[in-house]
N, C-alpha and C positions, 0 to 999 in steps of 0.2 A: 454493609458489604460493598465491596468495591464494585463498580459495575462497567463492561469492557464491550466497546462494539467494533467486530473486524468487518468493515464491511470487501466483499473478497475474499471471507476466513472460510471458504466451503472449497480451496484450490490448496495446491500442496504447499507452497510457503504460509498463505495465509491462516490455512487448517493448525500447522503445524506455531505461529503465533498466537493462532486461539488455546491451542496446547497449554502450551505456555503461561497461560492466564488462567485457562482451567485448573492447572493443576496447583496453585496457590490460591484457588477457592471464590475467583472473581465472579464475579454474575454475569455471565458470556454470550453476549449473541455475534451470530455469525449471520452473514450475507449468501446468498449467489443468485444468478437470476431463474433455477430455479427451486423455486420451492421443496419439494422432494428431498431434491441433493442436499439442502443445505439442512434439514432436518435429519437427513440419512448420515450426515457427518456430522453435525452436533449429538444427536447419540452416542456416534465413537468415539466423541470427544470426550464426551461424559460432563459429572459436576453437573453444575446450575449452566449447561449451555443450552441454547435455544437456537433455532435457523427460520430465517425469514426470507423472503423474495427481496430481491431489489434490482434493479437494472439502471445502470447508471449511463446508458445510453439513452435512456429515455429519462432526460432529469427532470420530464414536468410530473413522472409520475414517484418522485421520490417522497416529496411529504407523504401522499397515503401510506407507501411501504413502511414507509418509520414512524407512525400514526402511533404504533404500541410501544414506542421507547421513549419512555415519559424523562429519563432522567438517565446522567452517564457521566462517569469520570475519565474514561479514557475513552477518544474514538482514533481509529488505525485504517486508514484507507489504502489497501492492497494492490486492489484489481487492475490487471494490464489490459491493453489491446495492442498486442505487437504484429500487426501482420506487417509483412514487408512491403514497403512503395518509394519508387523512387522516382526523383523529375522525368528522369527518361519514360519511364513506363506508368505514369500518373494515374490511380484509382481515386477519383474524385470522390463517388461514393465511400470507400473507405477509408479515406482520409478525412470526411465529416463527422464518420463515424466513432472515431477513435478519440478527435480532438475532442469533441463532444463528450464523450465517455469521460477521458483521462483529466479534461480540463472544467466543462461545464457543468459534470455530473459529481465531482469533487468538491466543486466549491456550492454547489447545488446540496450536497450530504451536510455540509457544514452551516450552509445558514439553518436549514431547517432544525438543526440541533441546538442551533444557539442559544437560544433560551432554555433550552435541556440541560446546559453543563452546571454540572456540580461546581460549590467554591473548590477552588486547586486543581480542577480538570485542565488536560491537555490534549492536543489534534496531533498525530501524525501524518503528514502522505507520502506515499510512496513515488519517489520517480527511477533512475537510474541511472548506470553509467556512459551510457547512449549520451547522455546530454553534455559530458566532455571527451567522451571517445563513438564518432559519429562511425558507422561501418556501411558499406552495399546493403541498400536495403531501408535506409534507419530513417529515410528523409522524416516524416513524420515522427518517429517515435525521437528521435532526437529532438526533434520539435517540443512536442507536448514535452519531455521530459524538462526541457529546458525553461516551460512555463512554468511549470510546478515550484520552483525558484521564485520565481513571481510570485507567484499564489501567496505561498508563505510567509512571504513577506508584507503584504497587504492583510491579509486574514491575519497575523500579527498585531498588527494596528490597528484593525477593527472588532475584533474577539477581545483586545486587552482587560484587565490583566489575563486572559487564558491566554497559555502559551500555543504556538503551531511550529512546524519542526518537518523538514523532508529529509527522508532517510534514499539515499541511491546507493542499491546492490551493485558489484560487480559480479560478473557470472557464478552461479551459485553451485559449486561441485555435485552438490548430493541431494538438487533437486528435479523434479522429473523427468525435466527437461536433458537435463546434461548428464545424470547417475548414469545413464550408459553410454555415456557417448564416450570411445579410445580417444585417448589426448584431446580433451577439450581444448579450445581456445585460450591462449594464457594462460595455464595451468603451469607454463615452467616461466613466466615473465613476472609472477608477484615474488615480491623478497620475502614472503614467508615460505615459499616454495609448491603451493596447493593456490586452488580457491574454496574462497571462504564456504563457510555451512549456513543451512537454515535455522541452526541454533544460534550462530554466531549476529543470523538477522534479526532473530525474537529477541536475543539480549538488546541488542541495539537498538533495538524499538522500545522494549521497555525501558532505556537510558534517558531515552527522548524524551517518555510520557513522565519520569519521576524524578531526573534532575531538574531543578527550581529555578535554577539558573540559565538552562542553555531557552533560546527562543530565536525564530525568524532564520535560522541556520539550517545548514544544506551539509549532512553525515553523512561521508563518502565509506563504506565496509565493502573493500576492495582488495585488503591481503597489501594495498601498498602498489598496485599496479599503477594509479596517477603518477608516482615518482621515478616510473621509469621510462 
């Protein structure tokens, strides 16, 4: 059986890629930092899912967390930290926090796996569109996202042959965040007319983990908004 780890899959996009893999019978574990939630949502997810603790602000405590995932063919790393800070208004503390999460606590999920991955396993991570459309607010997340570019490309060369692969959403219509919000942001600026779905980000994640070909590349699923 294939075996699938979101870490991050206990939050609405990430849940909703756990989805996705559950329901084609993968052996699914999901992440959040806490434990509860993320067993309280692997339930609903159903199939062979399972939820664990992890906290990827604290990357020294990530090997114990993933102590019980002996072995994996896909790993999918979700989780944000977007709070807003900008030069002008500088949260020091929260700008350690994030980078650490987004950057330290990534690549911190992945070594400890290393020796985990299955022959033909694959890394996703997640960054976003923050990192070529920077807004009020983004100094850091633009930041990190724009590491994550990095990352993938080094953990490419060091994981080989497993492939690593960053997927960056542009705002995501019909999730939590945005499903009620009247005229989102760029919603009339993509040339498909909308912004995209969290469906349309589970496919694309699964593109990443099971094309053989793609690797060290940065998947913009934006509806087409870079081109305008």
């Amino acid at each position: 059986m294939t075996s699938t780890l979101i870490v991050g899959g206990s939050g609405g996009l990430g849940s909703v890629i756990a989805q996705h893999f559950a329901d084609r019978g993968d052996d699914v574990v999901i992440t959040s930092r806490d434990k509860a939630r993320a067993e309280t949502v692997a339930d609903r997810i159903g199939g062979n899912t399972r939820g664990l603790a992890l906290d990827l602000a604290r990357p020294e405590t990530i090997g114990a967390s993933l102590a019980d995932v002996t072995e994996v063919d896909n790993v999918v790393v979700t989780a944000v930290g977007q709070a807003a800070n900008t030069l002008a208004q500088f949260d020091i503390t929260n700008a350690v926090a994030a980078v650490t999460m987004k950057l330290v606590g990534y690549a911190e999920t992945v070594r400890v796996l290393r020796d985990r991955l299955k022959p033909g396993a694959s890394v996703v991570l997640f960054g976003g569109l923050a990192k070529e459309r920077p807004y009020p607010g983004s100094t850091v997340v633009t930041t990190f996202n724009a590491g994550i570019t990095g990352l993938v490309k080094t953990l490419a060369v060091e994981l080989a042959p497993h492939r690593v692969n960053a997927l960056h959403p542009g705002l995501i219509g019909d999730s939590p965040k945005w499903r009620d919000v009247p005229d989102p942001p760029y919603s009339d600026r993509t040339p498909i007319g909308r912004l995209v779905t969290m469906a349309e980000i589970a496919d694309a994640t699964d593109f990443l983990l099971r094309n053989t070909g793609v690797n060290a590349h940065d998947l913009y699923i934006d509806g087409g908004l870079l081109a305008t």
